[in-house]
N, C-alpha and C positions, 0 to 999 in steps of 0.2 A: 068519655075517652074512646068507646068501641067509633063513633058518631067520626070525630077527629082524625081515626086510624082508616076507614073508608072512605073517608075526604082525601087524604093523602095517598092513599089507593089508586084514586080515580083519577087525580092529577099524575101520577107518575104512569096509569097507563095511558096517557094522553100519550108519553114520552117512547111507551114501547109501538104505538099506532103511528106516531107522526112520521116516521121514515123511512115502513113498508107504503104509506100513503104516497109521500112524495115520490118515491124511485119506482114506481107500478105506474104512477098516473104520468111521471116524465116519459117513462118508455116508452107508454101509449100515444102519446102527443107526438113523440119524435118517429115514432115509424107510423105513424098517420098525417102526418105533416108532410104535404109535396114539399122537396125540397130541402128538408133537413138529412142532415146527415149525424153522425154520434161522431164520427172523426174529426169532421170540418166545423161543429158547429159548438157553443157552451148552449145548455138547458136553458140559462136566462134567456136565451135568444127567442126562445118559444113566444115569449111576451108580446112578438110581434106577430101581423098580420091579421086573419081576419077571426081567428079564434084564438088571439092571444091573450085575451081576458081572462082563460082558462090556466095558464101556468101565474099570471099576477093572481089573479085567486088562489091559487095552488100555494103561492111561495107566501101569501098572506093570512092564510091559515093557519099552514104548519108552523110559522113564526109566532103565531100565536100559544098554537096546542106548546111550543116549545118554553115560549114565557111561564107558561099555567104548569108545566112538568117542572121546571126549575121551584117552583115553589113549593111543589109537592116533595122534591132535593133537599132541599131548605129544611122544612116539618122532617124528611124523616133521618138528615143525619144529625140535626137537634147541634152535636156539640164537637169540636177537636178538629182537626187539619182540614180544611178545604169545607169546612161547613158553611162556612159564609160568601167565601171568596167563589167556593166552587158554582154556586146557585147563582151569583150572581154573575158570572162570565156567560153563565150559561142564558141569561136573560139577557143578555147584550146580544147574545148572537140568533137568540127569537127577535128581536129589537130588528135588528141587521136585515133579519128573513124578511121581515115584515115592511118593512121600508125599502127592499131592494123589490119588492113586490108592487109598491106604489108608485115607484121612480123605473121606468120602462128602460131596462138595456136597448142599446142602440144596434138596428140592422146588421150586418154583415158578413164577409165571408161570403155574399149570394146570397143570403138567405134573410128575409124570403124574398122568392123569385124578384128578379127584378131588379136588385140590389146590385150593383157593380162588384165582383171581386175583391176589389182592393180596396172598398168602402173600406177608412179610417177613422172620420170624423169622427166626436164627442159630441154631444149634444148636450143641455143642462140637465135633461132629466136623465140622459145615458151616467154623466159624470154626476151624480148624484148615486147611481146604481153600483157606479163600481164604487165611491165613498161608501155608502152603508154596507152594503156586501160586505166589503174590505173589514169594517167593525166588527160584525158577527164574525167572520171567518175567525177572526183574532181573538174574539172572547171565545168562540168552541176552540182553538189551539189551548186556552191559558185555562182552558175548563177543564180540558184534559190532566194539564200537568197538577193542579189544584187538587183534583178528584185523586190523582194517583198519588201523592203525599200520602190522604188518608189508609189509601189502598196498604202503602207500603207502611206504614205507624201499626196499622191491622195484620204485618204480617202474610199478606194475601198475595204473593206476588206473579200467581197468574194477572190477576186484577190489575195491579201495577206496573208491569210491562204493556199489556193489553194498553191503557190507557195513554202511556207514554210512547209505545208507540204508533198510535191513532194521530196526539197530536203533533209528534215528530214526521211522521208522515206528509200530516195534512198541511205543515206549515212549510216540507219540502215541494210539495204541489203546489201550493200558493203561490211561492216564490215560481216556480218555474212556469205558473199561466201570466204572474202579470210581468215577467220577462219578455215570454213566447209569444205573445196574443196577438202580435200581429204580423206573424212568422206565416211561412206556408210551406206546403208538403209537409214532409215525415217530421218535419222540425211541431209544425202547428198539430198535428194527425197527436204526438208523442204527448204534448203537457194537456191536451183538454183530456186525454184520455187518462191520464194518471191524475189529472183533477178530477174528474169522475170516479175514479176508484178510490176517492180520498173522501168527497162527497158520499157517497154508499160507506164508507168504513165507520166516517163520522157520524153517521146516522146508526149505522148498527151498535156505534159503542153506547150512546144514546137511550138506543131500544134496552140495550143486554144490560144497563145500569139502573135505567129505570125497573124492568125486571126485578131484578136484585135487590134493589131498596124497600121495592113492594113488598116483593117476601119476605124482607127480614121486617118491615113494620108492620106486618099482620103474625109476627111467630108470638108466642108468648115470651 
């Protein structure tokens, strides 16, 4: 039993690491990146150029630590509202990471250098990137609302807003990058940037749930 309880441990703190990992190591890339900018550009775009190996790595990892957290989810809410459904949105959207990490976003916006402005085209493997993306995105939205049922059957309702409004949030940014995406100025500047603060929010509810699981299946 103790054996089970530190297995499940280790997997949910996969889930408190995977999203100081990704948002530190994006930062890093995008202000060392000739070129990129955080207004003009999404994070996928990093995939490109001559150290783009390093954000598909990136996005192929945390996809995974996220699969391996969800299962640790699973083990330790055992039974009642979102215990099934919730672990398993959430492995759709490690799924997503990890496939949107394989399949190389496409150029543009300028970036990187070289790239035309008004670079629009799709590519197969571009349009395979915003397909899987697009999955995960949508199982962390429905992981959310999953997770917060329990929250709120538990009476927890910081926990229950919290999560409901992560995924309310994230699925208002959603909608307004793949609206915007191929907008410019303050219109383009407005949705990558509230997609990034949706991106960091859903990664912190992530971390602060994994947390939480932890502790409660280490209490006696």
């Amino acid at each position: 039993m103790k054996a089970t309880t530190n297995n499940t441990r280790l997997l949910l703190t996969l889930g408190v690491l995977a999203g100081p990992l990704y948002v530190s190591v994006g930062i890093i890339e995008g202000l060392t990146r000739k070129g990129f900018s955080f207004v003009h550009h999404d994070l996928s775009m990093l995939a490109n150029g001559n150290f783009g190996w390093v954000h598909s790595s990136l996005l192929m990892l945390t996809g995974l630590m996220t699969i391996l957290t969800a299962v640790g989810m699973r083990r330790a809410l055992r039974e009642g509202p979102g215990s099934k459904w919730g672990p398993r949105l959430l492995i759709l959207y490690g799924i997503g990471l990890f496939l949107a990490g394989v399949f190389r976003a496409d150029p543009a916006h300028g970036f990187p250098q070289g790239t035309p402005a008004d670079a629009h085209a799709v590519s197969w493997h571009g349009g395979l990137h915003l397909l899987f993306g697009s999955i995960g995105f949508l199982g962390l939205i429905l992981a959310c609302f999953a997770i917060a049922r329990r929250f709120k059957v538990a009476k927890e309702k910081g926990w229950t807003l919290f999560s409901k409004f992560t995924g309310a949030f994230y699925l208002f940014s959603f909608i307004g990058i793949a609206v915007g995406s191929n907008a410019s100025g303050a219109t383009l500047g407005t949705v990558i940037l509230l997609f990034s603060a949706a991106v960091v929010l859903g990664w912190a509810w992530i971390a602060a749930v994994s947390y939480k699981l932890a502790q409660e299946s280490s209490a006696p």
